[in-house]
C-alpha positions in Angstrom: 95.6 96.2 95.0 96.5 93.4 97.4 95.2 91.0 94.9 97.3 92.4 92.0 100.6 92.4 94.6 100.2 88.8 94.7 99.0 88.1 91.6 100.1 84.7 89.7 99.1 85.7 86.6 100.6 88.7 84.6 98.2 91.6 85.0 96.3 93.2 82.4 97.7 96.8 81.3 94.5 98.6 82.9 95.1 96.2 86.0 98.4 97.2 86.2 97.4 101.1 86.0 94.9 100.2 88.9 97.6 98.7 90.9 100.4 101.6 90.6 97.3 103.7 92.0 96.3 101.7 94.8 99.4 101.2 95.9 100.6 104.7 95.5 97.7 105.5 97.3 97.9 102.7 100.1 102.2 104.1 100.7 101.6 107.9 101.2 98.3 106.8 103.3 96.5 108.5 100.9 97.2 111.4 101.2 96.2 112.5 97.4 98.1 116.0 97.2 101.5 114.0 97.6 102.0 115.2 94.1 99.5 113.0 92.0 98.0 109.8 94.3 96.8 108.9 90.7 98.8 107.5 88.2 98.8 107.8 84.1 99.7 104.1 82.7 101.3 101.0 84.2 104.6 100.6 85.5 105.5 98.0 83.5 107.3 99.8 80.1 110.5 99.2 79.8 113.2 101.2 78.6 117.6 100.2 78.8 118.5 103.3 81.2 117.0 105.4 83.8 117.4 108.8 83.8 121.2 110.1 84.4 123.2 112.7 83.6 124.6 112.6 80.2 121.8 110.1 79.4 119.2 110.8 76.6 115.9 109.8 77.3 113.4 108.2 74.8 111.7 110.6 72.7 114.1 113.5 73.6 114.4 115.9 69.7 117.9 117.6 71.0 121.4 117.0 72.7 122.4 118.4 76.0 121.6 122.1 76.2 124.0 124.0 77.5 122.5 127.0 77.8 118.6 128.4 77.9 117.8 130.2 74.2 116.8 133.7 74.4 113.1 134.3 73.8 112.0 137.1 72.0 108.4 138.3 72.8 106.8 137.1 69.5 107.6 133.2 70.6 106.3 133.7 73.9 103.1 132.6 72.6 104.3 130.1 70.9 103.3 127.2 70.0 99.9 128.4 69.2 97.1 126.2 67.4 98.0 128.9 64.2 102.4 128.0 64.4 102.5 124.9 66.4 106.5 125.9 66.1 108.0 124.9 70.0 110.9 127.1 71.5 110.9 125.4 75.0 111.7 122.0 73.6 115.1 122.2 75.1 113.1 121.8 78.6 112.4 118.0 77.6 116.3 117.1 78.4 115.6 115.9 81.8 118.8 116.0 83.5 120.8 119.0 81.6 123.0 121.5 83.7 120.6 124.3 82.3 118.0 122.6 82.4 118.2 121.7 86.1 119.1 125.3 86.9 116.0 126.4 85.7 114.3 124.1 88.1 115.9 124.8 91.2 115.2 128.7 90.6 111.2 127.8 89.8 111.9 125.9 93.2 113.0 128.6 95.0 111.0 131.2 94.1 107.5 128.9 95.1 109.3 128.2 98.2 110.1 131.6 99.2 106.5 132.5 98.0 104.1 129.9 99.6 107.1 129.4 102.4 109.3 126.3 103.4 106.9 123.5 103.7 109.2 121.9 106.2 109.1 124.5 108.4 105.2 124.9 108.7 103.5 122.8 111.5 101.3 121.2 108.7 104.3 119.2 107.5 105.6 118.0 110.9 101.6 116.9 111.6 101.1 114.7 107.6 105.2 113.2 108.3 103.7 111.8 111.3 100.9 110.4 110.0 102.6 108.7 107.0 105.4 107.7 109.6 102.9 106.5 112.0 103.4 103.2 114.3 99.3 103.1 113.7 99.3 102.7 110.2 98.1 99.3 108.8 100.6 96.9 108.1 98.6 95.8 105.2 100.1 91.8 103.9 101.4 91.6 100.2 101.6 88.0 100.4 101.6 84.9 102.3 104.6 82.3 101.8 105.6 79.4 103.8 103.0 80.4 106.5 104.8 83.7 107.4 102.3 87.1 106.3 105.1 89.8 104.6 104.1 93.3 104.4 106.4 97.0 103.3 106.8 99.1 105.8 108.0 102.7 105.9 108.2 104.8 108.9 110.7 107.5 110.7 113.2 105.4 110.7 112.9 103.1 107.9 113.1 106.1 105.3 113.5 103.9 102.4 111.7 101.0 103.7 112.0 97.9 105.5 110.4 94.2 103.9 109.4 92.0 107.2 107.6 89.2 108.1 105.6 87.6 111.2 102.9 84.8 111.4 99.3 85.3 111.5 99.2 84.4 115.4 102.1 87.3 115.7 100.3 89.8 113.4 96.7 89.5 115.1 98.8 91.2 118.0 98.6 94.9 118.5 102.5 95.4 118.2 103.7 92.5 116.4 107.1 90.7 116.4 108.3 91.3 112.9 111.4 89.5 111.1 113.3 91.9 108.4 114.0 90.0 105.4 115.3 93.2 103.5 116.1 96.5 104.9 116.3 99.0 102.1 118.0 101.9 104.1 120.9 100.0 105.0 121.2 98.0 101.5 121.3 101.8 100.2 123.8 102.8 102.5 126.0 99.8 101.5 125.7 100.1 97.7 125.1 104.0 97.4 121.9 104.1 95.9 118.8 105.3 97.1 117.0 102.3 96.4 112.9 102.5 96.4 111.4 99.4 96.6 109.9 97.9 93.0 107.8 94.6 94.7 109.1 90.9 94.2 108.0 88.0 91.9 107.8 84.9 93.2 108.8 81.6 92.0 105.7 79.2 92.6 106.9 75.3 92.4 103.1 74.7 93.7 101.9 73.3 97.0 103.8 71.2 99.1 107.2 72.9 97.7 108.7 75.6 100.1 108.8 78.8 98.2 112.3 80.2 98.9 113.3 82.7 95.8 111.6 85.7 94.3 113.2 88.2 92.6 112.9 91.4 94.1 112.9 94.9 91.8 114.3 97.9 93.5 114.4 101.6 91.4 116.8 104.7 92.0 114.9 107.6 93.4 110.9 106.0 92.4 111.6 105.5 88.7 110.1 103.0 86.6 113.2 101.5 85.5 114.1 99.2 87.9 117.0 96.5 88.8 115.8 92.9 89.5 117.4 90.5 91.4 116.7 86.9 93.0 116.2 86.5 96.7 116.7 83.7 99.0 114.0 84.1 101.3 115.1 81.3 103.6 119.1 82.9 104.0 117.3 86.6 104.0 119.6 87.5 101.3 120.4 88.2 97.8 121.5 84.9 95.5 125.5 85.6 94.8 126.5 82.8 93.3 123.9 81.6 90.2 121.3 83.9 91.2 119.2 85.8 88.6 120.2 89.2 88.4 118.6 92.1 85.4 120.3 95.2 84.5 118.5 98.6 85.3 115.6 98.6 82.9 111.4 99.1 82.6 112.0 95.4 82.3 109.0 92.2 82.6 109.9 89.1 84.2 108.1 85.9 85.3 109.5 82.6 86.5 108.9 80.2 84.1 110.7 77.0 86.8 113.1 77.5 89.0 115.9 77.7 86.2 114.2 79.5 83.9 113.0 83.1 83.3 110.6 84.6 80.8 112.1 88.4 80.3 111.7 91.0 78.6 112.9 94.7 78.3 116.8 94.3 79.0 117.8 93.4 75.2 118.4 97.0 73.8 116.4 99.7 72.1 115.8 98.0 69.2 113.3 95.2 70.6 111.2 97.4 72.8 107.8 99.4 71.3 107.6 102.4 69.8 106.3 103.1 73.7 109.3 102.3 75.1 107.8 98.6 76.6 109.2 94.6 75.5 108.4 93.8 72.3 109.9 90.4 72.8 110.2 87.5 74.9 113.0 85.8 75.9 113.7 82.4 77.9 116.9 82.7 80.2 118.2 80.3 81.6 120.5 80.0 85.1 124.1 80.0 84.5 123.9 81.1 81.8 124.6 84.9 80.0 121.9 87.2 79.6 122.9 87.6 76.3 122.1 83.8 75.3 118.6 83.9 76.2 116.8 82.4 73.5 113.8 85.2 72.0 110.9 82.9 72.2 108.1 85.6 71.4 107.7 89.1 69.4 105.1 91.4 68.5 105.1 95.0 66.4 107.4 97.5 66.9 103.8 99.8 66.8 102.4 97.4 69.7 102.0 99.2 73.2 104.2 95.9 74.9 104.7 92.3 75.0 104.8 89.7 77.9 105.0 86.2 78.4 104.0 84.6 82.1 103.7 81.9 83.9 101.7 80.9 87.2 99.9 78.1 88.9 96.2 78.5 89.6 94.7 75.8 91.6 96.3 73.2 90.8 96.6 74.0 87.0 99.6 75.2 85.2 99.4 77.9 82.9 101.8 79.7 80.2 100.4 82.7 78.3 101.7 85.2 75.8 100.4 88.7 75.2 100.7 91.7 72.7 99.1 94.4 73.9 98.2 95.9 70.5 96.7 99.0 72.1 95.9 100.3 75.6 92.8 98.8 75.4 93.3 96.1 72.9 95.3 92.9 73.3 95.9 89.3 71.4 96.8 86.7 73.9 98.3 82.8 73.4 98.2 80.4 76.1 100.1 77.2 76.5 98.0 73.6 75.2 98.4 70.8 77.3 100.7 69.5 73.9 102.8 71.8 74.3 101.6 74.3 71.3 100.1 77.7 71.7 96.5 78.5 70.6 95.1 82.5 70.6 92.4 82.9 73.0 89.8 83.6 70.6 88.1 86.7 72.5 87.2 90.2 71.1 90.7 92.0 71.4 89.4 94.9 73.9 89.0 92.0 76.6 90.6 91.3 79.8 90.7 87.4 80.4 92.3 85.6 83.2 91.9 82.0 84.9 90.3 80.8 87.3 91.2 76.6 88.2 90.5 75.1 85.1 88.2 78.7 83.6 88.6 81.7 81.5 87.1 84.6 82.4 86.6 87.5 80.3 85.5 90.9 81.0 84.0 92.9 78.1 84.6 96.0 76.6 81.9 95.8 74.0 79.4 93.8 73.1 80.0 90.2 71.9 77.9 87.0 71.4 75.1 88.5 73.0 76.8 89.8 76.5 76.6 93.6 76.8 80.1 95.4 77.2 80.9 95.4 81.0 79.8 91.7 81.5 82.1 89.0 83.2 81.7 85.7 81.3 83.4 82.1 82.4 83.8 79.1 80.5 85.9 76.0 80.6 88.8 76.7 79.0 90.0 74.0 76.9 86.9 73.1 75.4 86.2 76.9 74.8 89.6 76.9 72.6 88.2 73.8 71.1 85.4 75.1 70.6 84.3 75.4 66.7 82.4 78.9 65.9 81.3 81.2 68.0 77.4 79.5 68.3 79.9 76.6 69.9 81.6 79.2 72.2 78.7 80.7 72.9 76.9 77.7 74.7 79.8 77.6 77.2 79.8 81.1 78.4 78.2 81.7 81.9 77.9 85.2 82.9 78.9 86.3 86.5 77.6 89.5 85.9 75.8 92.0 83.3 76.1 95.5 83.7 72.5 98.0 84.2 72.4 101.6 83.3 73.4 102.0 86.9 75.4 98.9 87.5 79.1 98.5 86.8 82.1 95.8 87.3 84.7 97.9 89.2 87.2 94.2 89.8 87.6 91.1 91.1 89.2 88.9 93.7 89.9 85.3 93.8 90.2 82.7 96.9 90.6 79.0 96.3 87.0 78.5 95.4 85.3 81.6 95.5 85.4 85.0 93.1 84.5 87.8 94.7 83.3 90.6 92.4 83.5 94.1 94.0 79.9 96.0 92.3 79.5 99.4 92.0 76.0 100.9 92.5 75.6 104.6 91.2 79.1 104.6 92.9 78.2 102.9 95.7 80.0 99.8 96.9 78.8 96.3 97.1 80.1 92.6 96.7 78.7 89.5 95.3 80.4 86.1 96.2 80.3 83.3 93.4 81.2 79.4 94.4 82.9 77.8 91.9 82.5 73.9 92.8 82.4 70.3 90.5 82.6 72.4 87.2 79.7 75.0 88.0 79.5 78.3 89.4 76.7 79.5 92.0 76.7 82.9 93.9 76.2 82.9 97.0 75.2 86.4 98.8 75.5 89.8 98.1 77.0 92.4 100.9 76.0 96.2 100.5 78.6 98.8 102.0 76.9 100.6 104.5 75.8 104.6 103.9 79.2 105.6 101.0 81.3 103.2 103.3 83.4 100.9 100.7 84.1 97.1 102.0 86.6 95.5 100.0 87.3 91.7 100.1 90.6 90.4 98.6 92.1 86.6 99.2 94.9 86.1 102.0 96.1 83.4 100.3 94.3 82.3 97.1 95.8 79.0 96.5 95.3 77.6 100.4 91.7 78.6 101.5 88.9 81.2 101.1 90.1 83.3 103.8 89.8 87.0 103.3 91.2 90.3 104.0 88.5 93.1 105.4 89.1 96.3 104.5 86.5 99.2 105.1 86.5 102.8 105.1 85.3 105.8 103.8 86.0 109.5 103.8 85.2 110.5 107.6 86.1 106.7 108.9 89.0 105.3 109.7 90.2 102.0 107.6 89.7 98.7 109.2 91.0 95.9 108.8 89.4 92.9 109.6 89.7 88.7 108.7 86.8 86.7 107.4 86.0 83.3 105.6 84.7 84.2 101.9 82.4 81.4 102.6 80.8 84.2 105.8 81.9 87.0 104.9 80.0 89.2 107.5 81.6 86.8 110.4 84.7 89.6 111.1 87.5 88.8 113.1 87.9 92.5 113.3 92.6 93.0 113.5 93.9 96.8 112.7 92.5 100.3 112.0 93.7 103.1 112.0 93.4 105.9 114.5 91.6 109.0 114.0 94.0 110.9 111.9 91.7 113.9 112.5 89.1 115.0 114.1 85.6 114.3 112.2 83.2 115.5 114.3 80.7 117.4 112.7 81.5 115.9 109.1 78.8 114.4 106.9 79.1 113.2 103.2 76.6 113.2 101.0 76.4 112.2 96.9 75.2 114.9 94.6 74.3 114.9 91.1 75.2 117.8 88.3 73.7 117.8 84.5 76.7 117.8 82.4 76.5 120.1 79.0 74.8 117.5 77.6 72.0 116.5 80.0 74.4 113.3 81.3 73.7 113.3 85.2 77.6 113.5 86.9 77.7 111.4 90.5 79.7 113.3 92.6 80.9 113.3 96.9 80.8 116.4 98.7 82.2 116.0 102.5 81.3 119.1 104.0 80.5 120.2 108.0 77.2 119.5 109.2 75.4 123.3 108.8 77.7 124.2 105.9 76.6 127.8 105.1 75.4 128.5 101.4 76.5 131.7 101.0 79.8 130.7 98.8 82.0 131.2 101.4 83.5 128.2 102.2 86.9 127.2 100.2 86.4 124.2 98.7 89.2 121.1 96.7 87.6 120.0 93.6 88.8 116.5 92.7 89.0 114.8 89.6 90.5 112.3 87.2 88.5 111.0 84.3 90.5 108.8 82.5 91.5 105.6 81.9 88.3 103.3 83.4 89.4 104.3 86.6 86.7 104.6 89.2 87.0 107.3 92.1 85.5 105.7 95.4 85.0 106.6 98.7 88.4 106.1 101.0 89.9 107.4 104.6 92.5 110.1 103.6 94.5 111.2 106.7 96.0 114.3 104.4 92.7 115.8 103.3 91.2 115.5 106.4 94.1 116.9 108.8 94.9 119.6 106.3 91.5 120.5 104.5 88.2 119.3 106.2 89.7 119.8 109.8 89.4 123.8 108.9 86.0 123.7 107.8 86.9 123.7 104.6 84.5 121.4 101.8 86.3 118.4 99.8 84.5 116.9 96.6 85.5 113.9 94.3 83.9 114.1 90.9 83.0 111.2 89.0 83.3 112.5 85.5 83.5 110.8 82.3 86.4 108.8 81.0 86.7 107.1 84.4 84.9 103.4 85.0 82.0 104.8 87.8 79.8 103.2 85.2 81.9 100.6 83.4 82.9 100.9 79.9 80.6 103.0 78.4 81.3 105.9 81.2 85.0 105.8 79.9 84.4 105.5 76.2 82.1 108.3 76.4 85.1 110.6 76.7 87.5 109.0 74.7 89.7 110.7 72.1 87.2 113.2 69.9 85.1 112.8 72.7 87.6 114.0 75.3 85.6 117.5 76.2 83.0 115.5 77.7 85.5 114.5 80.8 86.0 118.1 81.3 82.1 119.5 80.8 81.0 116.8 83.6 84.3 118.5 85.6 83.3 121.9 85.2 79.6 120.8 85.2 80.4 119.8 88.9 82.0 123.0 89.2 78.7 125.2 88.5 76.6 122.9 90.5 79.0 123.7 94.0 78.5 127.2 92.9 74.9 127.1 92.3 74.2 125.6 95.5 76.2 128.0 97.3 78.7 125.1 98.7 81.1 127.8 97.3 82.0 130.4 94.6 84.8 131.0 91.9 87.0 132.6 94.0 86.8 129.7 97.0 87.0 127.1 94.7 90.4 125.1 94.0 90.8 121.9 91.6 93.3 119.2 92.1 94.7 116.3 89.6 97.7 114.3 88.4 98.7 112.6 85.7 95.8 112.5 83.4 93.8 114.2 86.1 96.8 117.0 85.7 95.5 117.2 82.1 92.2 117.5 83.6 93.1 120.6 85.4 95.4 122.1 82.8 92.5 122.3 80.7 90.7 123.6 83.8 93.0 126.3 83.3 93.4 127.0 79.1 89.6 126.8 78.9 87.4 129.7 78.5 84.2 128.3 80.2 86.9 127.3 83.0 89.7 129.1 83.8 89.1 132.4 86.6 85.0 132.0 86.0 85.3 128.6 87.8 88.6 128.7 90.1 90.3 130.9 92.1 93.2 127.9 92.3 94.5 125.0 90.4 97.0 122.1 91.6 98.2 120.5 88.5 100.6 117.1 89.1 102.9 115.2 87.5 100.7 116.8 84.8 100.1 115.5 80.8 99.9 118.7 79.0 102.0 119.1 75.3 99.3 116.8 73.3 100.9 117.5 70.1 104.3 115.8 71.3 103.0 113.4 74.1 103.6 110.4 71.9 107.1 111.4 71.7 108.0 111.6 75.3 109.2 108.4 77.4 105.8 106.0 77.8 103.2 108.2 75.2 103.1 106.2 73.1 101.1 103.7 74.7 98.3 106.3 75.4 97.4 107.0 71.6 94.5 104.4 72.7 93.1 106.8 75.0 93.8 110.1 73.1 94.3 110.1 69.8 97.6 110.4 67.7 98.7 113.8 67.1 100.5 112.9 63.8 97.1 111.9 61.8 93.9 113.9 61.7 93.7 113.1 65.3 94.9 116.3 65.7 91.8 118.2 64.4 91.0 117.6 68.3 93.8 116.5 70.0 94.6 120.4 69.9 91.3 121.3 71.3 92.7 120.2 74.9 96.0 120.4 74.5 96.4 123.1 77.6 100.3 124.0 76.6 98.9 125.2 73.1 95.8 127.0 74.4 97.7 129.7 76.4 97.8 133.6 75.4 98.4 136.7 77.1 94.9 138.1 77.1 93.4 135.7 79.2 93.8 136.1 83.3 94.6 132.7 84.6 93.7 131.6 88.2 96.9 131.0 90.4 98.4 127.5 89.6 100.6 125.6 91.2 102.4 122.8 89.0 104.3 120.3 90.2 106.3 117.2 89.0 109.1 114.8 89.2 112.3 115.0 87.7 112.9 110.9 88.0 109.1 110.7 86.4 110.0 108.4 83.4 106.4 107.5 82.6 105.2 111.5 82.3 107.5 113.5 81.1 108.5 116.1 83.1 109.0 118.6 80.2 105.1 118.9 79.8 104.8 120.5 83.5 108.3 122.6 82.4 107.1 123.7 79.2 103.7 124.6 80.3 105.1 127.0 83.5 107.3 128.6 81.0 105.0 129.6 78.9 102.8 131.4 81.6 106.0 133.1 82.3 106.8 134.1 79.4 103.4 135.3 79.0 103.5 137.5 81.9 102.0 135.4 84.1 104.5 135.0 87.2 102.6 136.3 89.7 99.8 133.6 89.5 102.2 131.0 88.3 104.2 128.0 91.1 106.7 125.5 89.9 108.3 122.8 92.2 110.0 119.7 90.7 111.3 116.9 93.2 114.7 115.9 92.3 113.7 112.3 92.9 110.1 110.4 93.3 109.3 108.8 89.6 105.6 109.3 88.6 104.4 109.2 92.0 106.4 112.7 92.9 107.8 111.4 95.9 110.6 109.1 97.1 110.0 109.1 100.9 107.6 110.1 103.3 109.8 113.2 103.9 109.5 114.0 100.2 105.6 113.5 100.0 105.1 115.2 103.6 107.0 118.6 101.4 104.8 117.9 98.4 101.7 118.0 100.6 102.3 120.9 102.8 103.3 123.1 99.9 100.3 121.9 97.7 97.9 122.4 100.6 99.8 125.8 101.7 99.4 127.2 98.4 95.2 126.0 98.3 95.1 127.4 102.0 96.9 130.7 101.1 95.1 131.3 97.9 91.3 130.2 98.7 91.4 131.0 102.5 94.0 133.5 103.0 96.7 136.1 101.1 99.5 134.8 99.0 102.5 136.6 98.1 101.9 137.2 94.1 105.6 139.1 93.5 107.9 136.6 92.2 111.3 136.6 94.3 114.3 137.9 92.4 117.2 135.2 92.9 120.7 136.3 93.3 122.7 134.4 90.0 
């Protein structure tokens, strides 16, 4: 993810995803049940407004409700698969007065029923960890010799951005220089700002980089305001600075006077999934509104972008439709001054690297197996007549094995690092690129399931690389290295102990999915754990997306799980990248059930093995992993025969109306579109229409955000009504944070509450006695 922060090129959609997880992951220090660590689809759409009241959000079917419609007991059921007729729709206005009433009493009533998170020693223990002094200050980039990191602590609620040297930051309390406090720029404008990240104008070496332009969001939301900095004065440009209305808007310095942007041009040039569909050029001192639209793709397109960046020592200008999630068309910038289309298969990635393309496969083409990394020179390759001709430049920098897959990359000034993933297990290969060729150079294998990342500290000065090491019982460390030696560690933060480990051990199972696919999964367990089924036990899961679940430190699950003897498993199921492309497409759209047979396949095998049994045995996931465990929930070989609890976040669960609500769209790539005979399966996990009174659901506890403008909070709303209506209250908690966008949380107040009453409710539930009676709230 520190790659991607400070990234010169514009990042691939599946990139982006990756980096919205990382770094969700990296600011609640990972503590996962800080409603959904993982994250649905990249931050990047764009849409005029952020929620508000008296605002109507993309997608929304009716006005303001002013008052809940009665429901007789025939629609409680409904929509079933038979009358897909909806009677909660008026949930999906985010911000209504009746709408928002209905919340706070769902908040109430799991408050008064779990109990008030903030008043449970849990919560005081996970706010001091995220507000720890011993936390890594992990560097986001390196500029004019000064090493910037985010920090967020006690008393920087909202965040300070600050900046030391390296000599200062090797310390073990460093001297650090605010260049923006967040908290007090809050206080001053009266908005509680969440920091967004910066862009950076890049003149190239030997020019002082002074001006980035620094996005900021109200409450976590993906809409964000962006506006030029003045690194030198510490300040916001008044006077001719660049400045972009509130808006999912995408933005690249073209030159110092010029920006490519996109997103803050109305309603009517953005996607049908809410993202830029055009391009503009703006330039300084002059109005927004006379940019001149130099790009434009299909209202059906997912988004558009346009970028510029210097890569070492070459400047480059590219232009991207993103046709799909997975499939995009990309021009780049001749040395002429015209643009030519990159002539690769349109499910690739490319990027640059000096004067090469690389491309990263999703299926097979000119004889490379989907999963491979090819380079090539890229102007010839354009050149380049037929694909026989294009073909005889392509070097491949890896090809994928039946165990073998690509999990990402990172670039110094002459060396790519690609980090390898083994059955799940971590290792990375270095490649030289030198006088036109490419050579690699050594191979390091993570030790035991430890994972060793590498990731440039500054890509376009020297091959010096960031450390980072960890794994579920160790600590992260942090160390500095020379890509050229990357075993030669000079070894500069960790973290402390969060909890206590002793007595821990991990190991890596495997369970025979429905269809005889072997599922990798990571059990962290106590030494001696006793297989009688009596040991409660957090099921975790995604599956979606080509995202890979590794090995990592998390100072939540261990202080509030493992500590207790309890058992902690990560499955990696179908649909996420464990094993490259294939893995993912294997449980894509029809093929969808396969990501939740390898979940409950997992399941069975805990149980089997006497790790634990239905009753001990909770499941956690957000986002797509929340569809993941509302399915967990709707389906019969699931539900109560599997679990005895369910944490569903931030949660993707109306399938029939997903493409409808806020970013949806732009997932039809993944799922299917509900509106075409997609629906034949779409339906078949669509957990909101699977519900009926019959069945006896395990507890669930659902949670989301209601400043999520990527995942509609109306899925979670809709879904808790329904079990409500049913008769399911007693089984069924709802909590919605006011603030917190997709991630569920604005502060680490707000994610220390999200945790403590997700792991009270797993505790109370799998461990201990609940109260099942729902509270009756005074009107």
């Amino acid at each position: 993810w520190r790659r991607l922060r400070s990234c010169r090129r514009r990042p691939s959609l599946r990139e982006r995803t990756l980096f919205i997880y990382f770094r969700s992951r990296q600011m609640s220090t990972r503590l996962r049940l800080c409603s959904a660590a993982i994250l649905l689809a990249p931050s990047a759409g764009m849409r005029l407004f952020a929620p508000s009241a008296g605002l109507r959000l993309r997608g929304f079917a009716r006005p303001l409700a002013t008052a809940a419609p009665s429901m007789s007991m025939a629609d409680a059921a409904l929509p079933t698969l038979e009358d897909l007729t909806d009677p909660r729709e008026w949930l999906e206005e985010v911000e209504g007065e009746t709408q928002i009433g209905w919340v706070k009493e769902q908040n109430a009533d799991a408050v008064a029923r779990i109990g008030e998170p903030s008043d449970k020693p849990l919560y005081g223990r996970l706010l001091e960890i995220m507000e720890s002094d011993e936390k890594i200050p992990y560097i986001g980039r390196v500029l004019n010799g000064l090493y910037y990191n985010f920090w967020q602590d006690e008393t920087h609620v909202r965040g300070i951005w600050r900046r030391c040297t390296l000599d200062e930051y090797r310390k073990e309390e460093p001297a650090w220089e605010t260049a923006l406090d967040l908290d007090a720029l809050g206080a001053a404008e009266g908005v509680s700002w969440v920091w967004g990240g910066s862009t950076l104008l890049d003149e190239g070496p030997g020019v002082r980089k002074d001006r980035v332009m620094v996005s900021l969001s109200r409450g976590g939301a993906d809409a964000k305001v962006s506006r030029e900095f003045n690194l030198d004065a510490k300040e916001f440009v008044a006077v001719g600075g660049f400045e972009l209305p509130e808006a999912k808007s995408q933005l690249s310095y073209k030159d110092r006077d010029t920006l490519l942007v996109g997103g803050v041009f109305g309603e009517g040039e953005m996607t049908d999934s809410g993202y830029p569909r055009t391009v503009y050029e703006w330039r300084r001192g002059t109005p927004l509104s006379e940019a001149t639209k130099v790009y434009e793709g299909e209202k059906s397109d997912v988004a558009v972008s346009g970028y510029a960046y210097l890569d070492r020592g070459h400047r480059y200008e590219l232009r991207s439709r993103s046709i799909t999630f997975y499939t995009s068309a990309y021009e780049v910038r001749r040395p002429d001054g015209s643009f030519s289309e990159v002539p690769v298969p349109e499910d690739a990635d490319i990027e640059t690297f000096a004067d090469q393309l690389l491309v990263t496969l999703r299926t097979a083409w000119l004889g490379h197996e989907a999963g491979a990394l090819l380079a090539a020179p890229l102007e010839p390759f354009l050149d380049a007549d037929g694909d026989e001709a294009r073909r005889s430049l392509l070097v491949p920098l890896f090809t994928p094995t039946e165990s073998c897959s690509l999990e990402g990359s990172s670039a110094t000034k002459s060396r790519l690092v690609l980090s390898v993933l083994q059955d799940v297990v971590n290792e990375s290969r270095f490649w030289r690129y030198a006088a036109g060729a490419w050579s690699l150079e050594q191979t390091v294998r993570s030790e035991g399931y430890a994972v060793s990342s590498f990731s440039a500290v500054d890509a376009e000065a020297g091959d010096a690389v960031w450390t980072t090491t960890s794994s579920y019982t160790q600590p992260t460390a942090l160390s500095l290295a020379d890509a050229g030696s990357p075993l030669e560690q000079e070894p500069l933060k960790s973290l402390p102990a969060f909890f206590n480990a002793d007595g821990l051990k991990t190991q890596q199972l495997f369970a025979t999915s429905a269809d005889g696919t072997r599922v990798p999964y990571f059990l962290v367990s106590k030494e001696g754990l006793p297989l009688d089924g009596s040991t409660p036990t957090l099921l975790y899961g995604y599956g979606g997306f080509e995202i890979s679940l590794t090995p990592s430190y998390s100072a939540g699950i261990g202080a509030a799980w493992l500590e207790k003897g309890h058992a902690y498993v990560q499955a990696n199921i179908r649909g996420g990248g464990e094993y490259g492309p294939r893995w993912h497409q294997a449980a894509l759209k029809e093929k969808r059930s396969k990501a939740y047979e390898d979940f409950e396949a997992v399941a069975r095998d805990l149980i089997s093995r006497g790790v634990t049994s239905p009753s001990k045995l909770g499941c956690q996931g957000g986002s797509n992993g929340g569809l993941l465990t509302g399915n967990m929930l709707a389906r019969p070989t699931a539900g109560s025969t599997l679990f005895g609890a369910i944490v569903c976040q931030v949660p993707l669960l109306d399938m029939r109306r997903f493409h409808k609500l806020l970013a949806g769209a732009s997932w039809m790539g993944e799922y299917g579109d509900p509106d075409t005979d997609d629906w034949s399966f779409l339906q078949r996990y669509s957990p909101y229409h699977n519900l009926d009174e019959a069945t006896a659901y395990p507890p669930i506890l659902v949670t989301t955000s209601t400043r999520d403008d990527r995942v509609h909070p109306g899925h979670a709303r809709k879904l808790v009504s329904k079990l409500l209506d049913l008769g399911k209250g007693p089984s069924t908690f709802y909590y919605e944070n006011i603030e917190g966008g997709h991630g569920g949380a604005a502060n680490n107040k707000q994610r220390a509450f999200m945790s403590t009453l997700a792991y009270s409710f797993l505790e109370q539930t799998l461990a201990g006695k609940r109260k099942s009676r729902r509270v009756a709230l005074a009107p």
